[in-house]
C-alpha angles and dihedrals in degrees: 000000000000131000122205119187106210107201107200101207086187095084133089092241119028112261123192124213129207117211122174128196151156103248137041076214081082096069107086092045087053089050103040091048084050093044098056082047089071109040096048116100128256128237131245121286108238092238088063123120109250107224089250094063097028084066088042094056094040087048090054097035076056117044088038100045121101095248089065097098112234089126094251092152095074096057130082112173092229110307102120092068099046081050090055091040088047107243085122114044099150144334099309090049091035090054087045097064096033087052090053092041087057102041102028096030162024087334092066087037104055088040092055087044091054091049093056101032083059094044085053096044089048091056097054086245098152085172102056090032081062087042089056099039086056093045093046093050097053094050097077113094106225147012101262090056084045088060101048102047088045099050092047091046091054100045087043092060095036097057087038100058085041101054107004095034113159135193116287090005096114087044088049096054098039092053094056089057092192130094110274105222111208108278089047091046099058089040091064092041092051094044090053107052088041098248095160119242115239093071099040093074091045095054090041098061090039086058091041087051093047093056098047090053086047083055093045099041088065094041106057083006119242123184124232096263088050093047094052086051092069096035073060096045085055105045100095087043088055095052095040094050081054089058106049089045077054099073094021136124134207082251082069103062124105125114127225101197103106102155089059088042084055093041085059090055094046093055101061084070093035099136098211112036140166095182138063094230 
């Protein structure tokens, strides 16, 4: 009778087998088997991303990073007038607004157009896709803030169509026949390439708060550990206004910020200015 100790150098700790037979002719078969063990590939974690909603994530991180060019940078919604009049002096001021802005206003707004302007996108409904993108244009409050959903809306469809372009996305904006402002413009992308919706609104305030701090952290000025303390604050407003956008209809929307709506309007006559709005 023959023992044969097998060390698998694969675990974490090192585990010994006993294996006992009637022939060292064994042996080979034992190896081989052992050997093929080894070499097979393993299967897929189960926390890994499937390929589906890996796309879906890298297509998001992407169109709604800072370095997708819609110009967001030059636009503060603003916030560069409520900073000069003093509504916004540091973080705790600079949360508070933001945290209005989310919840109270545009912020809700533009996430509720985006939902229904996918899930018409999505249906194949041209006419209330058009309904939406007009609503949608005559809710800002002011020109500034015309401007700047409207400039971003269209060089977020037209890079779109130039470097992420999808089937039946041309067709889609041709037949609206009307200007997609932001939060339209990346409803429809989204719908179109099949990134699936929950998370859209969710990445898309998160970009929209981002770019507010960024505007905020050269105005009063904030430095970058400060900035990221009120992107932390938000981050369970922002959740929570996607949400909401989330079960949502067009009958929902009204904002309450009056002061930021006013601050918008102030800001076209704003004598000194870095920013566009």
């Amino acid at each position: 009778m023959t023992t044969i100790i097998m060390i698998m150098p694969r675990m974490t700790m090192a585990t010994s087998t006993t294996i006992t037979t009637t022939s060292i002719a064994t042996i080979p078969t034992i190896t081989t088997a052992t050997s093929m063990l080894m070499t097979t590939n393993e299967p897929v974690g189960a926390g890994d991303l499937a390929e589906r909603e890996a796309a879906a994530l890298y297509r998001l991180m992407t169109w709604l990073s800072p370095a997708f060019p819609v110009g967001g940078f030059s636009y503060s919604s603003g916030i560069e007038w409520a900073v000069e009049a003093g509504d916004i002096v540091d973080t705790a001021t600079l949360a508070d607004w933001l945290d209005a802005m989310l919840g109270d206003g545009s912020g809700f707004c533009d996430a509720i157009f985006l939902v229904q302007a996918y899930r018409a996108a999505e249906a194949g409904e041209e006419t209330s896709l058009r309904d939406i993108a007009e609503l949608a244009s005559a809710f800002v409050p002011s020109r500034e803030r015309q401007l700047e959903t409207a400039s971003q809306g269209r060089a977020f469809i037209d890079i779109s169509r130039a470097a992420w372009d999808a089937d039946g996305l041309d067709a889609m904006v041709a037949a609206c026949r009307t200007p997609l402002v932001y939060p339209v413009a990346v409803g429809v992308v989204a719908a179109k390439h099949g990134v699936p919706l929950a998370p859209t609104p969710h990445a898309f305030l998160h970009a929209l708060v981002s770019n507010w701090i960024s505007a905020a952290s050269r105005l009063i000025p904030l430095g970058q550990t400060d900035s990221q303390r009120v992107l932390v604050r938000l981050e369970a407003a922002v959740a929570a206004t996607a949400n909401r956008a989330l079960n949502a209809t067009l009958d929902d929307l009204g904002s309450a910020t009056f002061r930021a709506d006013l601050a918008s309007l102030r800001h076209e006559t704003q004598y000194t200015r870095l920013f566009r709005s």
